[in-house]
N, CA, C and O atoms as a GROMACS GRO file, in nm:
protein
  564
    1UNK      N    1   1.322   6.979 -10.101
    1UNK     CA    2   1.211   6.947 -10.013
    1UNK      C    3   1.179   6.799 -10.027
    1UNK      O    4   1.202   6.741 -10.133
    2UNK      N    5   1.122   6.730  -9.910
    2UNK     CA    6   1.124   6.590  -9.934
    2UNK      C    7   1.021   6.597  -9.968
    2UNK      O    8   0.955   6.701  -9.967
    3UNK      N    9   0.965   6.434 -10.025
    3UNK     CA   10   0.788   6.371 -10.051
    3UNK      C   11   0.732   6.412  -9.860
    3UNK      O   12   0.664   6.510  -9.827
    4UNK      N   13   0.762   6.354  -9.809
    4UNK     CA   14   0.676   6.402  -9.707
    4UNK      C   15   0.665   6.521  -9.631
    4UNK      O   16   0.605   6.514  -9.523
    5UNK      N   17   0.703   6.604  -9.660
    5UNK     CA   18   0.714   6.778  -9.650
    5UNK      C   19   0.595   6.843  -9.760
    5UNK      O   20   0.509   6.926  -9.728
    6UNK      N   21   0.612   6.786  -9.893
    6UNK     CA   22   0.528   6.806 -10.012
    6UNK      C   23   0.385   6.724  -9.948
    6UNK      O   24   0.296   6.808  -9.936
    7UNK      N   25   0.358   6.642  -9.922
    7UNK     CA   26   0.231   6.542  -9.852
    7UNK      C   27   0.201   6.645  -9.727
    7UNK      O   28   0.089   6.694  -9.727
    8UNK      N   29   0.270   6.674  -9.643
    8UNK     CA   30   0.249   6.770  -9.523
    8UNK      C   31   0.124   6.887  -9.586
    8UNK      O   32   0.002   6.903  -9.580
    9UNK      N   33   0.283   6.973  -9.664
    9UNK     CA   34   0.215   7.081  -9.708
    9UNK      C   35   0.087   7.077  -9.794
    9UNK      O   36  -0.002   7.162  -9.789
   10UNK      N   37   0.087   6.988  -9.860
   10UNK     CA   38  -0.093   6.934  -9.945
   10UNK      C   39  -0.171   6.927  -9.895
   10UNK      O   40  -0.278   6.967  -9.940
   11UNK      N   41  -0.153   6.845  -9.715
   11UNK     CA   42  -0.259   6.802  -9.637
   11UNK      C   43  -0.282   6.968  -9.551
   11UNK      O   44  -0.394   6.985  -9.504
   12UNK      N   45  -0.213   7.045  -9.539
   12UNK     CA   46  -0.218   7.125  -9.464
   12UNK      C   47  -0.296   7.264  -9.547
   12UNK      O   48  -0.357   7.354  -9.491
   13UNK      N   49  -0.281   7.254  -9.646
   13UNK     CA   50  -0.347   7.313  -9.818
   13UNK      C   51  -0.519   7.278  -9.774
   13UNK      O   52  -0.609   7.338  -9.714
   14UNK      N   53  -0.509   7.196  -9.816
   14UNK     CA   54  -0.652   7.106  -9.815
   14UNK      C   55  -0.708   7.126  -9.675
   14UNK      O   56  -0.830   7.120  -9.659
   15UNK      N   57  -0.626   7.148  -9.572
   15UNK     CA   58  -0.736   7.208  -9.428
   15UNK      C   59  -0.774   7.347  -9.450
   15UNK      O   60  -0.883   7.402  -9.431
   16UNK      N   61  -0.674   7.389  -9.489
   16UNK     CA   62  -0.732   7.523  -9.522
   16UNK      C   63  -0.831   7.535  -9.614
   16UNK      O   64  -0.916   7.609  -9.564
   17UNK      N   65  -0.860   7.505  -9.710
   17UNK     CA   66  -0.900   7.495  -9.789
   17UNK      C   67  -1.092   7.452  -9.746
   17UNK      O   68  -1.192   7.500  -9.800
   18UNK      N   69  -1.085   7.355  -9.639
   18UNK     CA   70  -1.259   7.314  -9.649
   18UNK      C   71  -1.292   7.479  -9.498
   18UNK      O   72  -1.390   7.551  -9.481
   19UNK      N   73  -1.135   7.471  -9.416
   19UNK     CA   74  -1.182   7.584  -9.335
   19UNK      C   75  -1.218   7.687  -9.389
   19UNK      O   76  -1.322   7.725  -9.334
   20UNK      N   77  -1.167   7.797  -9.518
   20UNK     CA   78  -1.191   7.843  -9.589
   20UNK      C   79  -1.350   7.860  -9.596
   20UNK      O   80  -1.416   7.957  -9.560
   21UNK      N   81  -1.405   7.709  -9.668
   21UNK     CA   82  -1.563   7.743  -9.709
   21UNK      C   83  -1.601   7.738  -9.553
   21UNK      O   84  -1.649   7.848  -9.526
   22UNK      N   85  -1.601   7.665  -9.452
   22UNK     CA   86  -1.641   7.669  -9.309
   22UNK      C   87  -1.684   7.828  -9.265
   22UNK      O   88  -1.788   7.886  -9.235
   23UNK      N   89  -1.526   7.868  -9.280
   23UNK     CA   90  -1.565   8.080  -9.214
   23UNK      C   91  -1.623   8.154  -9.305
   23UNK      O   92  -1.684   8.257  -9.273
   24UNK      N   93  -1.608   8.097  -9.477
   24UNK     CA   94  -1.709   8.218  -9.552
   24UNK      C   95  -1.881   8.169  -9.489
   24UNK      O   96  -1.965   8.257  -9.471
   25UNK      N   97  -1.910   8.038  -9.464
   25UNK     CA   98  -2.043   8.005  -9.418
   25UNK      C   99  -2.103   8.096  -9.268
   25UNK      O  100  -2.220   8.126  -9.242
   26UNK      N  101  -1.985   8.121  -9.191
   26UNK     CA  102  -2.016   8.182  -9.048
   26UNK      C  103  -1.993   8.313  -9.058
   26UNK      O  104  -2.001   8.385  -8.958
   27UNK      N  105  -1.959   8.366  -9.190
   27UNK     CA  106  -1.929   8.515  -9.184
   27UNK      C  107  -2.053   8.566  -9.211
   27UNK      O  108  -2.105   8.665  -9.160
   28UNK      N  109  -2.116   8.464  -9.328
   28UNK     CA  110  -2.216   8.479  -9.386
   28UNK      C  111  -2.358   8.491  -9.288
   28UNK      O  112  -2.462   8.545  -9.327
   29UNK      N  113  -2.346   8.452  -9.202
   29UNK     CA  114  -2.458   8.393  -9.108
   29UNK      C  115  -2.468   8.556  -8.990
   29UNK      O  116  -2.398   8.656  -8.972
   30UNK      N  117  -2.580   8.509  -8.944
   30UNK     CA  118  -2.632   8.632  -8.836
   30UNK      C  119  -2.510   8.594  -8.736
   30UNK      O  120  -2.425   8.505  -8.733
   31UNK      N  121  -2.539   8.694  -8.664
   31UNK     CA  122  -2.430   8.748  -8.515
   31UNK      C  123  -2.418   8.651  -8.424
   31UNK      O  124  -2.525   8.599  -8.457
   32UNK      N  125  -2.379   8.578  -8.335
   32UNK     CA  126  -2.404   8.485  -8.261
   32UNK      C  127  -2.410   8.330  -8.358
   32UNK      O  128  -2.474   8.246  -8.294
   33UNK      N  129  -2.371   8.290  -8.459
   33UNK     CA  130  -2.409   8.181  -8.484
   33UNK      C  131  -2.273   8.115  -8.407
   33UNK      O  132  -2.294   7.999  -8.372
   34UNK      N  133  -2.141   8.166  -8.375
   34UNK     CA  134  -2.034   8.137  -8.321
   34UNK      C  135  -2.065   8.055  -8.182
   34UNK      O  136  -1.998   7.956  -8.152
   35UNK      N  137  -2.164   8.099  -8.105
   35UNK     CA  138  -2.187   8.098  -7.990
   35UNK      C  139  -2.302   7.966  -7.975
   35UNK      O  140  -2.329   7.895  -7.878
   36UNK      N  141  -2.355   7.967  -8.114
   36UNK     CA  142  -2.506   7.908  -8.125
   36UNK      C  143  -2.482   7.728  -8.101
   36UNK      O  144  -2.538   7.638  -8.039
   37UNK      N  145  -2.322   7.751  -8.221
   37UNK     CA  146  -2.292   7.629  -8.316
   37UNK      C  147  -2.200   7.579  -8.165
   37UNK      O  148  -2.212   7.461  -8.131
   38UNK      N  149  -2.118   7.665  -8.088
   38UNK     CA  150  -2.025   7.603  -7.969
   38UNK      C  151  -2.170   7.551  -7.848
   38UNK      O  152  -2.144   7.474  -7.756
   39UNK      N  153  -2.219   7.570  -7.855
   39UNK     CA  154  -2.335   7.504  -7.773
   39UNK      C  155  -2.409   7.411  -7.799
   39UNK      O  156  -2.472   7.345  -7.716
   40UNK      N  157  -2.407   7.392  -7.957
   40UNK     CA  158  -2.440   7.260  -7.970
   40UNK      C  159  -2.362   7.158  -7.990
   40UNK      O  160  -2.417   7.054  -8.027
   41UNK      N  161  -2.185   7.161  -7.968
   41UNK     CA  162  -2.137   7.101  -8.002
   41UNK      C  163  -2.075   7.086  -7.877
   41UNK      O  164  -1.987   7.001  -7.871
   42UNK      N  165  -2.109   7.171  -7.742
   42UNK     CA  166  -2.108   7.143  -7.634
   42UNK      C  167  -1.907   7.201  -7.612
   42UNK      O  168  -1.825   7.141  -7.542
   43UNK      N  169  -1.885   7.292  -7.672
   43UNK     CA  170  -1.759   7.343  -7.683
   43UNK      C  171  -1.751   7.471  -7.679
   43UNK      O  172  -1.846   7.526  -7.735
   44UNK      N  173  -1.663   7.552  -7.629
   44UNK     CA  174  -1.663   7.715  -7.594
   44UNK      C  175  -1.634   7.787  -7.764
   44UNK      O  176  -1.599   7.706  -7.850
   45UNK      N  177  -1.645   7.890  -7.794
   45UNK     CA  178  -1.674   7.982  -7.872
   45UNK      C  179  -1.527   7.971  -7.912
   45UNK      O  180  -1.499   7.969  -8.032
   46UNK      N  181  -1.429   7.962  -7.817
   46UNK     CA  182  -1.299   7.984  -7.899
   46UNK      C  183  -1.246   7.858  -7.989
   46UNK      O  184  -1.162   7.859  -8.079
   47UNK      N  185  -1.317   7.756  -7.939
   47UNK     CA  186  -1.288   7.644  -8.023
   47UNK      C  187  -1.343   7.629  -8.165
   47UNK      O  188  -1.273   7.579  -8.253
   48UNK      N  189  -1.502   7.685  -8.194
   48UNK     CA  190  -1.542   7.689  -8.316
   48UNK      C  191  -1.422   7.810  -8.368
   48UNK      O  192  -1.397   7.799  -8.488
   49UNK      N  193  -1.344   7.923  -8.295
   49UNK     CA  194  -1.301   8.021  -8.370
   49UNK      C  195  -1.154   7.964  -8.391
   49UNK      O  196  -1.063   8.015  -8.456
   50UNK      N  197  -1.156   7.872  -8.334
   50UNK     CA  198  -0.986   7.782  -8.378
   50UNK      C  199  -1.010   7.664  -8.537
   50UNK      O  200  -0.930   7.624  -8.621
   51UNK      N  201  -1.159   7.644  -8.520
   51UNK     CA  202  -1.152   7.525  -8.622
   51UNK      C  203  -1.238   7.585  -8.737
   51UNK      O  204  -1.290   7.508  -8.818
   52UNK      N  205  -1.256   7.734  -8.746
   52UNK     CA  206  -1.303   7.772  -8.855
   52UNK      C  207  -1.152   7.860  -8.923
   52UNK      O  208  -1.131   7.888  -9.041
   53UNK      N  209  -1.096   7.877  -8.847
   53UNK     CA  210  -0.964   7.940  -8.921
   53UNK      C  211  -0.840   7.885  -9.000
   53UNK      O  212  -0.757   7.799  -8.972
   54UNK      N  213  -0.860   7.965  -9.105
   54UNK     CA  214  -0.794   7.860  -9.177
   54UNK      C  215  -0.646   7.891  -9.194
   54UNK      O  216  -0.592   7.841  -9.293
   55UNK      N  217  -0.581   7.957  -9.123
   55UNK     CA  218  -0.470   7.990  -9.066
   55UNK      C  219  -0.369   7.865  -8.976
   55UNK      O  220  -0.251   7.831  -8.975
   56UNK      N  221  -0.495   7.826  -8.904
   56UNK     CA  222  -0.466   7.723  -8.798
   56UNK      C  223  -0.452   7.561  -8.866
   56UNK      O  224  -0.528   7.546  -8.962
   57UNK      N  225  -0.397   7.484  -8.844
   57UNK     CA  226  -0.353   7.346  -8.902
   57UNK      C  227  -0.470   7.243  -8.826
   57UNK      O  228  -0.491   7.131  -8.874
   58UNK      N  229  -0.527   7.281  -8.732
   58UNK     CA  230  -0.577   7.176  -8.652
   58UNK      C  231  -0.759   7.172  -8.722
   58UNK      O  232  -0.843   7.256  -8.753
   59UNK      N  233  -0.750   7.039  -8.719
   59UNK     CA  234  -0.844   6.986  -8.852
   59UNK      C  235  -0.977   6.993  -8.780
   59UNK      O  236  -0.965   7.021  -8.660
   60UNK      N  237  -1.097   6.974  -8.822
   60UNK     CA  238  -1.218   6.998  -8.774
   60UNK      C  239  -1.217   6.848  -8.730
   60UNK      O  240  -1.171   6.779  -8.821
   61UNK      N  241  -1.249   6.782  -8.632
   61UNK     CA  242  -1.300   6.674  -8.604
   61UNK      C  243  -1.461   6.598  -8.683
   61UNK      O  244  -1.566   6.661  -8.676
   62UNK      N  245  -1.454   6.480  -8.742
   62UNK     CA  246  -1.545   6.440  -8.821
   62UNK      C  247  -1.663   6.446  -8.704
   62UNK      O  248  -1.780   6.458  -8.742
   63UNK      N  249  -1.643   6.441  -8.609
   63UNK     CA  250  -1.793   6.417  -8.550
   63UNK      C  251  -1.846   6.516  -8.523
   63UNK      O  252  -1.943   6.504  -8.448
   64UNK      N  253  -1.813   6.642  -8.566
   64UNK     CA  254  -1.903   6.773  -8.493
   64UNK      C  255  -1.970   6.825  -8.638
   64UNK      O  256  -2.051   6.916  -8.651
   65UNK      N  257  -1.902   6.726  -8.759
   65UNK     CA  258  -1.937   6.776  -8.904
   65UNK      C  259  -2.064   6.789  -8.896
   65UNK      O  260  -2.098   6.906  -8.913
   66UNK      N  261  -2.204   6.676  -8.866
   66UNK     CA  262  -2.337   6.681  -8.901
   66UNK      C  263  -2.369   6.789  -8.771
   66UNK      O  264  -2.446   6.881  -8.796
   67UNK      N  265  -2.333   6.783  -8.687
   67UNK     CA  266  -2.386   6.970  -8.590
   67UNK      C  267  -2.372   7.044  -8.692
   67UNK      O  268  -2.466   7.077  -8.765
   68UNK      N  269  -2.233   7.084  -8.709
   68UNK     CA  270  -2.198   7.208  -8.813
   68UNK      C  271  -2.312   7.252  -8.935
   68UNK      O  272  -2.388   7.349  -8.940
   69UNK      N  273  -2.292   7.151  -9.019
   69UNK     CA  274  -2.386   7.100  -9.090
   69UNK      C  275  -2.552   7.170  -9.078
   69UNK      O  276  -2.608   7.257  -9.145
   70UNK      N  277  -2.596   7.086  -8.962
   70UNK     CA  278  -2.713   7.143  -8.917
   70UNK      C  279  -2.759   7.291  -8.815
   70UNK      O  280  -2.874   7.331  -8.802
   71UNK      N  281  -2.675   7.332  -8.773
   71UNK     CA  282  -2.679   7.474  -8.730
   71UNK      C  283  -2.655   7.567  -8.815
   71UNK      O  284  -2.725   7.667  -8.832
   72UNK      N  285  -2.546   7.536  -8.878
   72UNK     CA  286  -2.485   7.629  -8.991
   72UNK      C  287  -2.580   7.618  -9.155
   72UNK      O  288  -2.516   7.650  -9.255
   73UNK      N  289  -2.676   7.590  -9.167
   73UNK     CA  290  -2.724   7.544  -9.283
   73UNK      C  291  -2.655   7.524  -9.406
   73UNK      O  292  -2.698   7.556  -9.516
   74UNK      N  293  -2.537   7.465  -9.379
   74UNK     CA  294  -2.499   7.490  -9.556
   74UNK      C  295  -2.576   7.459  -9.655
   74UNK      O  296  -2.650   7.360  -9.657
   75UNK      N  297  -2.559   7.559  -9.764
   75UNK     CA  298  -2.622   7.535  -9.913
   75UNK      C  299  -2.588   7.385  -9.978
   75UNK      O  300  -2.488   7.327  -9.934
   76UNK      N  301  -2.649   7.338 -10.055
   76UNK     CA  302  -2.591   7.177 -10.078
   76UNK      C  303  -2.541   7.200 -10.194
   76UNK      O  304  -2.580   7.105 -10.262
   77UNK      N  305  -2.460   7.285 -10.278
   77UNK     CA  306  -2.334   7.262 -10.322
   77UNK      C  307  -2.251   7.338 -10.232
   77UNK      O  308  -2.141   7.312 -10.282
   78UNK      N  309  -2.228   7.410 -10.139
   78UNK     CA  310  -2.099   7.442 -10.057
   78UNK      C  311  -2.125   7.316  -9.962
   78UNK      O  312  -2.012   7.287  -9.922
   79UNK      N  313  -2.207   7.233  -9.910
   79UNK     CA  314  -2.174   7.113  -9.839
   79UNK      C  315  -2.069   7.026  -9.909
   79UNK      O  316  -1.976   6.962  -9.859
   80UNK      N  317  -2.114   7.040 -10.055
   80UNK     CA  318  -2.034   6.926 -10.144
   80UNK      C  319  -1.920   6.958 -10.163
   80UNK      O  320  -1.846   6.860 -10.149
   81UNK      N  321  -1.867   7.050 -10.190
   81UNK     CA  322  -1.741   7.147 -10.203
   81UNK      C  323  -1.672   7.112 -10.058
   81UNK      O  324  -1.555   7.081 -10.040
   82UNK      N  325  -1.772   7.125  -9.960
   82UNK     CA  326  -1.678   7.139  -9.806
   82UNK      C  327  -1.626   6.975  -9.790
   82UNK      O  328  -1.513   6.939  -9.756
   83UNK      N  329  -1.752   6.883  -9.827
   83UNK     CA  330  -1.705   6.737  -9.820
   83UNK      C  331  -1.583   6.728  -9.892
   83UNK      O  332  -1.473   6.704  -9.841
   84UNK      N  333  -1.612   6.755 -10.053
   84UNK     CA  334  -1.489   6.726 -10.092
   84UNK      C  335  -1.336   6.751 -10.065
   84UNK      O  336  -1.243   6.670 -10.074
   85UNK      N  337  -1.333   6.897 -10.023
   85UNK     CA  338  -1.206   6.921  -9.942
   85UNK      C  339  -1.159   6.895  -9.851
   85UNK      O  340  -1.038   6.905  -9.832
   86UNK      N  341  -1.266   6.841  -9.740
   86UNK     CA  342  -1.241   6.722  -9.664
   86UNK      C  343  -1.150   6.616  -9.672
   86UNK      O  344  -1.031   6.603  -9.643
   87UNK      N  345  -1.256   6.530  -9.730
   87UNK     CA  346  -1.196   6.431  -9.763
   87UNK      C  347  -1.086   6.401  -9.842
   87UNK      O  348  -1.041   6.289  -9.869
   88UNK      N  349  -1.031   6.548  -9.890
   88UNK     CA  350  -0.922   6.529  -9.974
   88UNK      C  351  -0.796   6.545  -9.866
   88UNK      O  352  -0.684   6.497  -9.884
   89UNK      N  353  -0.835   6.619  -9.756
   89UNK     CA  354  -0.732   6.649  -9.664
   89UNK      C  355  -0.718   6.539  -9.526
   89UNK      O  356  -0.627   6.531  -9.444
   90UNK      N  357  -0.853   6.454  -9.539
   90UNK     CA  358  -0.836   6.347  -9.452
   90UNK      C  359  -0.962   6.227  -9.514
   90UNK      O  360  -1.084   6.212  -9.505
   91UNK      N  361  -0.828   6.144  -9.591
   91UNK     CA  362  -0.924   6.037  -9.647
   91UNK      C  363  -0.982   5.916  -9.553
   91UNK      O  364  -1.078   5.840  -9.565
   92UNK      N  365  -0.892   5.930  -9.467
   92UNK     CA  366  -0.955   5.780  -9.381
   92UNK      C  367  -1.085   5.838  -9.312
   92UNK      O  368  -1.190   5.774  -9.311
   93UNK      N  369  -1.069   5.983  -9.245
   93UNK     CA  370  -1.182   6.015  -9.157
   93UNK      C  371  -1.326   6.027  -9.251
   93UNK      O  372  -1.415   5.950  -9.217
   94UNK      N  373  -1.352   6.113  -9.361
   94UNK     CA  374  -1.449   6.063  -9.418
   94UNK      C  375  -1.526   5.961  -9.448
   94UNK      O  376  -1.632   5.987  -9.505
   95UNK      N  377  -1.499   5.843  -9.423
   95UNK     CA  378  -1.575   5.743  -9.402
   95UNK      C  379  -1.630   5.728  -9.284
   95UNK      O  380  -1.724   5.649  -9.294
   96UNK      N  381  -1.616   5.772  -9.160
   96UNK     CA  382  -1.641   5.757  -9.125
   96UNK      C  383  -1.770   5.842  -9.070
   96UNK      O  384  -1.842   5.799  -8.980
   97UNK      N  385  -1.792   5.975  -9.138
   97UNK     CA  386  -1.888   6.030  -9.122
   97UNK      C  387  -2.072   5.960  -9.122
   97UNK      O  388  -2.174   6.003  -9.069
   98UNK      N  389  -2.047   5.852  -9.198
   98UNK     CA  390  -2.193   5.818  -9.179
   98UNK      C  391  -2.237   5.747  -9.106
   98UNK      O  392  -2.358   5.742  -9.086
   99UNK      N  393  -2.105   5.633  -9.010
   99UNK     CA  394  -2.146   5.601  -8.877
   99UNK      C  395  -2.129   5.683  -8.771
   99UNK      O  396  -2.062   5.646  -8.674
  100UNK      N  397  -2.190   5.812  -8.776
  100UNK     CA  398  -2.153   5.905  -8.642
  100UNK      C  399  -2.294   5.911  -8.661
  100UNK      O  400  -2.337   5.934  -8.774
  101UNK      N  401  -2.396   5.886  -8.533
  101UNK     CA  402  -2.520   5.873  -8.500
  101UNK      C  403  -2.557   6.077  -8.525
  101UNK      O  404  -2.469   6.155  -8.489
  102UNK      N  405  -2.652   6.117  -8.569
  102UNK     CA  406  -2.668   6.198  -8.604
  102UNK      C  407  -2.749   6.257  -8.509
  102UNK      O  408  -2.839   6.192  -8.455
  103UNK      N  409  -2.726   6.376  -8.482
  103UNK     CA  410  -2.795   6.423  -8.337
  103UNK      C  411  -2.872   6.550  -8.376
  103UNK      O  412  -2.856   6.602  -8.486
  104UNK      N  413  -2.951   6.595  -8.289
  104UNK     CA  414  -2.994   6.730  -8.257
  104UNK      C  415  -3.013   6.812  -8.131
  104UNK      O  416  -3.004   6.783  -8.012
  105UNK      N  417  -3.038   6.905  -8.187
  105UNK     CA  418  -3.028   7.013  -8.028
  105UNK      C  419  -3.123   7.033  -8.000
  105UNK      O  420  -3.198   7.051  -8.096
  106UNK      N  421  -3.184   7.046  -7.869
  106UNK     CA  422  -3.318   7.072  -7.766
  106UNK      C  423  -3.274   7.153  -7.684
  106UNK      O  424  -3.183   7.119  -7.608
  107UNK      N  425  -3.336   7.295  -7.678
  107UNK     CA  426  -3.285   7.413  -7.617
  107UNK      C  427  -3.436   7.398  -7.514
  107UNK      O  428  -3.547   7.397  -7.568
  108UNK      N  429  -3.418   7.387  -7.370
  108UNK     CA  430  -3.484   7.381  -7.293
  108UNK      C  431  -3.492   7.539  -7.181
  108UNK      O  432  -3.387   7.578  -7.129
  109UNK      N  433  -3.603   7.603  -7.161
  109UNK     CA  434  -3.615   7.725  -7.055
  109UNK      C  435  -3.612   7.707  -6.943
  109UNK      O  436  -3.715   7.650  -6.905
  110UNK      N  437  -3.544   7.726  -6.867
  110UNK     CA  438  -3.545   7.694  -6.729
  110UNK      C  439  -3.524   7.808  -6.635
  110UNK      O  440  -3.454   7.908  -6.654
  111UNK      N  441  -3.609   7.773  -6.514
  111UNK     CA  442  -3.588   7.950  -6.406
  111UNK      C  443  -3.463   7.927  -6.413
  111UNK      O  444  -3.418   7.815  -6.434
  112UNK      N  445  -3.402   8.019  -6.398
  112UNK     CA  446  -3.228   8.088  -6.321
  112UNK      C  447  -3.274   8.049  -6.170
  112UNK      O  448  -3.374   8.103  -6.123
  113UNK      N  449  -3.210   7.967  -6.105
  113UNK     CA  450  -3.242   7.968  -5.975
  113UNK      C  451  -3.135   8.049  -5.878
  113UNK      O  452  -3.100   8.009  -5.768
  114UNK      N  453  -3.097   8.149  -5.930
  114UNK     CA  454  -2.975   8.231  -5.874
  114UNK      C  455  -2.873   8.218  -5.838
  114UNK      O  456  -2.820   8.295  -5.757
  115UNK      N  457  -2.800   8.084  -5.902
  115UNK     CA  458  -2.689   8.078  -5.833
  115UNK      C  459  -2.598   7.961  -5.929
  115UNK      O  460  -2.646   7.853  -5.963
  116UNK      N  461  -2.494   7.994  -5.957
  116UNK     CA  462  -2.431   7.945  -6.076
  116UNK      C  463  -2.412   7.770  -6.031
  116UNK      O  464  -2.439   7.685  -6.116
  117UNK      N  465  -2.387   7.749  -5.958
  117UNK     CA  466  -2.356   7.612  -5.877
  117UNK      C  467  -2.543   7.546  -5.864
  117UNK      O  468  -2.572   7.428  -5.882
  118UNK      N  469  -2.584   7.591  -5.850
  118UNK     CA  470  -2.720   7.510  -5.866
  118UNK      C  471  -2.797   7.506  -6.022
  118UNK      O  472  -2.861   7.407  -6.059
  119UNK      N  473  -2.782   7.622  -6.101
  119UNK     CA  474  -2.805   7.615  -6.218
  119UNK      C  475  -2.741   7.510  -6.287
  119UNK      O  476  -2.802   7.444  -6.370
  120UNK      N  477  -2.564   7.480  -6.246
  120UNK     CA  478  -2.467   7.360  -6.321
  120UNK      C  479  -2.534   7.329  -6.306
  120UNK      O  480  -2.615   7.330  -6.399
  121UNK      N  481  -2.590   7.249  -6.139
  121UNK     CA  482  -2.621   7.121  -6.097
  121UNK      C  483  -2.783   7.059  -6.172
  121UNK      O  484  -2.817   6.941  -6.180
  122UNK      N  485  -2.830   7.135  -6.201
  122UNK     CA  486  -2.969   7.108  -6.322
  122UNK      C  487  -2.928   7.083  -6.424
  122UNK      O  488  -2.963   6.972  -6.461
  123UNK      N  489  -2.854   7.148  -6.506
  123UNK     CA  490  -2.759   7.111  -6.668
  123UNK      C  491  -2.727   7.000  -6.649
  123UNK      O  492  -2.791   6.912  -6.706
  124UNK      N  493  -2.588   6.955  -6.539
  124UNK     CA  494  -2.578   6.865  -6.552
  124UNK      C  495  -2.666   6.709  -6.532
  124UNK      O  496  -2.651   6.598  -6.583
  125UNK      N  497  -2.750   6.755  -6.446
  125UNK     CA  498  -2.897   6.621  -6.430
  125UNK      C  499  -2.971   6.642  -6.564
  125UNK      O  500  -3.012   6.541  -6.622
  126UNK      N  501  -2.983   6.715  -6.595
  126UNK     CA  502  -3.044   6.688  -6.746
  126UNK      C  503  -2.982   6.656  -6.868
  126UNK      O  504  -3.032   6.598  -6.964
  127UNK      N  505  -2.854   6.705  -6.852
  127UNK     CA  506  -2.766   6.611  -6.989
  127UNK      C  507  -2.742   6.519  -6.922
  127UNK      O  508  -2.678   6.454  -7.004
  128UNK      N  509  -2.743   6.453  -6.823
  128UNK     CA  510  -2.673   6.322  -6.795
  128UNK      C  511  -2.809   6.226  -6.802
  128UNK      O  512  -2.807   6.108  -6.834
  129UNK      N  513  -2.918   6.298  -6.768
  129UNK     CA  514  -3.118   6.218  -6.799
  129UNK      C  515  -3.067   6.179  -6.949
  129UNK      O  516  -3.050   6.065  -6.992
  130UNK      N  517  -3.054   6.260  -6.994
  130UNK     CA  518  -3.080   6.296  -7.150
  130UNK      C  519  -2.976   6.174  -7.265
  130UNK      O  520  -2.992   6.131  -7.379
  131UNK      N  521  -2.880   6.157  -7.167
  131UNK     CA  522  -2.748   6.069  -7.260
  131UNK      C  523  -2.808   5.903  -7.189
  131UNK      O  524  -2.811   5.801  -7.258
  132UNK      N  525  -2.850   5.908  -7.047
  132UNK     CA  526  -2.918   5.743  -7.025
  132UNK      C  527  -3.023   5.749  -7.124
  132UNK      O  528  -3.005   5.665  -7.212
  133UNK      N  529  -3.120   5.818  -7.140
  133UNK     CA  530  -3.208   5.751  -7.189
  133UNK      C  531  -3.224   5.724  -7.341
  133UNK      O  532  -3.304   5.648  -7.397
  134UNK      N  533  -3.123   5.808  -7.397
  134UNK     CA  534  -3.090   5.819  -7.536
  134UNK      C  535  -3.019   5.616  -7.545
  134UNK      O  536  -3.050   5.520  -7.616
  135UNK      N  537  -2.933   5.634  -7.450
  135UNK     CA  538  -2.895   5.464  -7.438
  135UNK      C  539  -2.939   5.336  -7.385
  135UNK      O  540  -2.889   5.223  -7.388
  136UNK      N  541  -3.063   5.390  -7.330
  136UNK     CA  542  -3.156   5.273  -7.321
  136UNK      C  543  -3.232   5.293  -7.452
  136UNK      O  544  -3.260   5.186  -7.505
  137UNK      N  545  -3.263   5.378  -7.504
  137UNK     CA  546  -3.369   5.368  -7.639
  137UNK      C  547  -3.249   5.276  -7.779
  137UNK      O  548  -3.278   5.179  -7.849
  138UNK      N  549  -3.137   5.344  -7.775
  138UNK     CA  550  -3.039   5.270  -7.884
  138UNK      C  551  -3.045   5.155  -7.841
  138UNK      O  552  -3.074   5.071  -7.926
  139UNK      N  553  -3.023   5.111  -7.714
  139UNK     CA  554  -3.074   4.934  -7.621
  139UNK      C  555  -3.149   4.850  -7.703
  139UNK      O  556  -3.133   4.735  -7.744
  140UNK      N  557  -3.252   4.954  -7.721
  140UNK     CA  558  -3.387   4.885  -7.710
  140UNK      C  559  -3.368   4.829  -7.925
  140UNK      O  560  -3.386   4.711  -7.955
  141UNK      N  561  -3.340   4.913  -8.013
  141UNK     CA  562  -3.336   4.875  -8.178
  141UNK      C  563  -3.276   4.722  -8.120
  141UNK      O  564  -3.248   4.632  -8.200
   0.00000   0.00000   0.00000
């Protein structure tokens, strides 16, 4: 086996490994947190069920970490445990976790106005309100 087959298989160890603590955290959690956590990360249900499996090679993206994070409550030693296996499986991306502007979710009620095409058309005027004015306020520091 070569060095970079052995480096492969380590890095591919080590995804499993933080996915691992990721799905014992969502197994752990009430019904729907699958559904809860893909909505705030603005991604369908099958994608949190692709990047919590630790079967699968494809790595969690650093920027959905502080969502995860904050929907999923981790305990703060399984955060530390999850960082560390992280970063053991992707050292450059961990750094970069603390310049990712840290966000939250605002779950807003709105009538159903009956009709799937006009309901988009409100979502989308309000996340698109919601991302200008977030960038005129970052403007403004």
């Amino acid at each position: 086996m070569t060095e970079a087959a052995v480096d492969g298989a380590g890095e591919v160890s080590a995804v499993a490994e933080y996915k691992r603590i990721f799905k014992e955290i969502l197994d752990s959690r009430p019904s729907g947190m699958r559904i809860r956590l893909a909505h705030a990360m603005g991604k369908n249900r099958s994608f949190v069920s692709q990047i919590s499996n630790p079967a699968y090679p494809v790595p969690i993206p650093v920027q959905h970490l502080n969502t995860i994070f904050d929907v999923c409550h981790f305990p703060p030693p399984t955060k530390a445990a999850f960082l560390k296996a992280y970063a053991r499986a992707h050292p450059r991306r961990i750094g970069r976790l603390s310049a990712i502007p840290h966000e939250r979710l605002l779950a807003l009620h709105l009538p159903d106005l009956g009709s799937n095409k006009r309901n988009g058309q409100i979502d989308a005027l309000l996340q698109e309100f919601a991302r200008r004015l977030v960038a005129i306020l970052q403007h403004e520091k």
